[in-house]
C-alpha positions in Angstrom: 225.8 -48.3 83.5 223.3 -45.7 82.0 221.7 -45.9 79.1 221.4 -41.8 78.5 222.8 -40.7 75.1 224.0 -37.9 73.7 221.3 -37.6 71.3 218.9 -37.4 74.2 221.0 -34.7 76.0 220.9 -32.9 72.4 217.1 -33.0 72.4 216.8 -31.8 75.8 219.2 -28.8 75.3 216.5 -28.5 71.9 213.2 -28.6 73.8 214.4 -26.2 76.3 215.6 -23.5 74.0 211.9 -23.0 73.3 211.8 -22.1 76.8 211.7 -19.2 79.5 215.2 -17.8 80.3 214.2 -17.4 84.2 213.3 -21.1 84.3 215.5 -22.8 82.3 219.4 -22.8 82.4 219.9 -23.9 78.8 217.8 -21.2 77.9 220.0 -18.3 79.5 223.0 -19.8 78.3 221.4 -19.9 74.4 220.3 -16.2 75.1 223.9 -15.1 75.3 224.8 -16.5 71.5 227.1 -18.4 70.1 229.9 -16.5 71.6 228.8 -16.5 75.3 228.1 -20.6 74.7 231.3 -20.7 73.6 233.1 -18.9 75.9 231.0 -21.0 78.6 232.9 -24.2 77.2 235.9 -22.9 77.1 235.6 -22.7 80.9 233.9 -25.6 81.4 236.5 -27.5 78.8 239.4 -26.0 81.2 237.9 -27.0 84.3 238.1 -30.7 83.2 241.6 -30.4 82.0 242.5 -29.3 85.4 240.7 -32.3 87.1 242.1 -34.8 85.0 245.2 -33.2 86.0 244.9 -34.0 89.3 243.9 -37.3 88.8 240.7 -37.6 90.9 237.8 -40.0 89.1 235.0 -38.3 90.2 236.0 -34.9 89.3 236.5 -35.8 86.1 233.6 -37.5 85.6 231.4 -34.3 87.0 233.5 -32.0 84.6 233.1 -33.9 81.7 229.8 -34.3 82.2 230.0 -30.3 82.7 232.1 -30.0 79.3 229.8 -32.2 77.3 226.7 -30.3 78.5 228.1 -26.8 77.5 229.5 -28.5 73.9 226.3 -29.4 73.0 225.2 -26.7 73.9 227.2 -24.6 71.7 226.4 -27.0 68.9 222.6 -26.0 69.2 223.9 -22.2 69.0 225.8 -22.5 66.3 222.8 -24.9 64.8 225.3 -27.6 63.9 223.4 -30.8 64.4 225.0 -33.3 66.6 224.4 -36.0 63.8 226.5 -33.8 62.1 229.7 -33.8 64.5 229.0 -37.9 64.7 229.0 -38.1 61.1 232.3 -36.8 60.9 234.0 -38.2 64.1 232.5 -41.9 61.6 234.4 -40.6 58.5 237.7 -40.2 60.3 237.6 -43.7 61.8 238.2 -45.1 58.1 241.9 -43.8 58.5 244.6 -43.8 61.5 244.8 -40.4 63.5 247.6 -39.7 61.8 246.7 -39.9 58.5 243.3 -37.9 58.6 245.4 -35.4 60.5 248.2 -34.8 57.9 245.3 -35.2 55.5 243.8 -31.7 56.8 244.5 -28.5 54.5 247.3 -26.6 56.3 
């Protein structure tokens, strides 16, 4: 099992946005804003919904690996810390799903 974290694919995503658009990936996805990093996961997002769909492991794994990626990179985009997203995903854990969900404002 790997030991790689999110917070370490965050700070690659944040070291290579300092970088050269013809050499780096990240970079020429953060080039296109927050919309064409968004619009990037929504692909990426529907590509694992069809793979779990269909049921094979390894796809799934590859696209959510793929989905996470492009998340966080929309996250650095938008400049919303991942700390931040973690932070909340801990406060709803004090409550069932159900209850923090009703508890939203309509």
């Amino acid at each position: 099992m790997s030991s790689f974290t999110l917070d370490e694919l965050a700070a690659t995503i944040r070291t290579r946005s300092a970088g050269d658009a013809a050499a780096s990936y990240t970079k020429a996805l953060l080039d296109k804003g927050l919309t064409g990093t968004a619009r990037k996961f929504g692909e990426e997002a529907l590509e694992l919904v069809i793979a779990s769909v269909e049921g094979e492991p390894a796809a799934i794994t590859s696209e959510a690996a793929d989905a996470l990626y492009h998340l966080l990179v929309v996250l650095e985009s938008a400049g919303v810390p991942l700390a931040a997203v973690m932070a909340e995903l801990e406060r709803r854990t004090v409550q069932s799903g159900h209850a923090e969900k009703a508890s939203r404002p309509a």
